[in-house]
N, C-alpha and C positions, 0 to 999 in steps of 0.2 A: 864317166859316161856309161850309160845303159843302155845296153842292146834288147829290143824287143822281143819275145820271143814269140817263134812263129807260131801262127794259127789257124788250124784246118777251118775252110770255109763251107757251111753247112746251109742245105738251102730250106729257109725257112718254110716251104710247103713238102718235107719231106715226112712219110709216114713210117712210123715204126710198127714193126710187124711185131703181134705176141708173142712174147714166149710156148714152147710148146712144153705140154704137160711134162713134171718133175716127177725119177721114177727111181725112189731107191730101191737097193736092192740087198735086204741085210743077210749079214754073214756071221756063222757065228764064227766064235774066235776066241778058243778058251786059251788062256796065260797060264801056266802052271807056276805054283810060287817060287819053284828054283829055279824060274826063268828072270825072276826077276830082283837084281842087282839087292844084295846085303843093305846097302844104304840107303836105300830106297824106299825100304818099309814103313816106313814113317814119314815118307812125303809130306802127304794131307797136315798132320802134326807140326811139320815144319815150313809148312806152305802157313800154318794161321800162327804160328807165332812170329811169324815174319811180316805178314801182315798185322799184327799185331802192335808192331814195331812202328809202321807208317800210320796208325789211329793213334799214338800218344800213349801206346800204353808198354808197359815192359815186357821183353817175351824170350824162355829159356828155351836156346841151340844147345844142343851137343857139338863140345870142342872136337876138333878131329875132322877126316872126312873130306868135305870140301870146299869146305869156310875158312876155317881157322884153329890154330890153337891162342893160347893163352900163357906170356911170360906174367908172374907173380912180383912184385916187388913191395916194398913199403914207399909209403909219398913222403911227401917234406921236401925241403931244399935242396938237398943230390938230387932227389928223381925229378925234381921238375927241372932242375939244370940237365940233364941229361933229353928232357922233352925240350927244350931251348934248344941243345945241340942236333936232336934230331931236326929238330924245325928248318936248320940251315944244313944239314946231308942230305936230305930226301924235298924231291921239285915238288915244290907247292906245300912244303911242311910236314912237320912228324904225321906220318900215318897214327890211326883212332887208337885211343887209350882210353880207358874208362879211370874216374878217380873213385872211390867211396872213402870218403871223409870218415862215416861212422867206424869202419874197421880200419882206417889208414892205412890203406891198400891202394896201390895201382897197377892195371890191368893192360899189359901191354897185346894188342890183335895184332899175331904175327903169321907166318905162311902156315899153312897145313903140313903136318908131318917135320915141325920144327922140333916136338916136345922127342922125336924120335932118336934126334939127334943129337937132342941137348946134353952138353956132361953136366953134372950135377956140378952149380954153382954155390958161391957163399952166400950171394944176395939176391938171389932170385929162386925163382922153379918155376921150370915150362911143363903146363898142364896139356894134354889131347884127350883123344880118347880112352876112357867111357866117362869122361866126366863132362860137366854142364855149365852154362854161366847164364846166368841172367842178364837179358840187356837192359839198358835204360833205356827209354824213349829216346828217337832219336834225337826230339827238340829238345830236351831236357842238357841243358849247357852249366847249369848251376843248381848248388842245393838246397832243397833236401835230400837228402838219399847218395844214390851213385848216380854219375851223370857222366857226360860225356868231355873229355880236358879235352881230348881231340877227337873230332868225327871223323865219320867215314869222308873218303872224296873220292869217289867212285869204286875202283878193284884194288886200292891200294891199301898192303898192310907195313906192320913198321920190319924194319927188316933187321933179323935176328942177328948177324956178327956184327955191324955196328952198335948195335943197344949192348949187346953183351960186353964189348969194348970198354964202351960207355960206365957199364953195371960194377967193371974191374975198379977202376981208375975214381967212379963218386963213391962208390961202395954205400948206399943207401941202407940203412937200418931202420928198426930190427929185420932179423932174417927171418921170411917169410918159413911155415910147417908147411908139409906137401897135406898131411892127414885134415888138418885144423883150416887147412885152403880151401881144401874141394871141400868140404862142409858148408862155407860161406859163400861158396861159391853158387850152391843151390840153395843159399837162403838169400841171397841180395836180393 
């Protein structure tokens, strides 16, 4: 059952007075530049490759910050068992992965300020900052190129001790170079 909801009664010979004239009043207001936030400098930059993202087209963030960083693995059979296993740890399924088929790689989006933390592992490397990734389109599900095994589903990323758990136990091969990574990671 639906309840109505209430509504003010207006009487149909009433008059609306004009607005009276609009009067701004400008100020200046200089910003000096170490007023403003390190990360920030690159807004505009990261405002159109973001929108970038929403027109179908690819657009490179800088890891780190307050997006995301970037676990490193190889795909194949471990790692996609390990995206099955996330699927049923985490509500609503494995937070976004990217696959790229061509380098057989997959790109685990994990919290910010993960790669800070990370101890150097055997099957993996978590990337931040100063490095970069290229996205794929968001719609882009299948390939060519890098595409998305898992999207985004709102602010959720995949979360670093269970993948790393995960990382021990399937041990995916071959092991990803940190040098040979961030390189492709600016060419995807």
């Amino acid at each position: 059952m639906t309840t109505p909801l209430p509504q003010r009664v207006v009487a149909p010979d009433r008059t609306i007075r004009p607005a009276g004239p609009v009067a701004f009043t400008p100020q200046q207001q200089t910003i000096r530049r170490e007023e403003v936030a390190a990360d920030m400098g690159d807004l505009a930059t990261r405002v159109q490759n973001l929108m970038a993202l929403t027109r179908g087209r690819p657009a490179c963030l800088p890891l780190g910050g307050a997006l995301f960083d970037v676990v490193a693995t190889a795909s194949g059979d471990a790692a996609r068992a390990i995206v099955h296993l996330l699927d049923d740890v985490q509500l609503d399924g494995c937070g976004p992965v990217i696959e790229d088929p061509v380098r057989s790689w997959l790109y685990w989006l994990v919290p910010p300020g993960t790669s800070e933390r990370w101890e150097p592992h055997q099957y993996a490397i978590c990337l931040g900052r100063p490095h970069q990734i290229v996205l794929p389109p968001l719609a882009q599900a299948d390939p060519p190129g890098a595409y998305w095994l898992r999207p985004f589903k709102s602010d959720r990323l995949v979360p670093p001790l269970p993948l790393r758990g995960f990382l021990d136990s399937f041990q995916p091969a071959p092991v990803p170079h940190e040098v040979l990574l961030a390189a492709e990671l600016r060419a995807m």
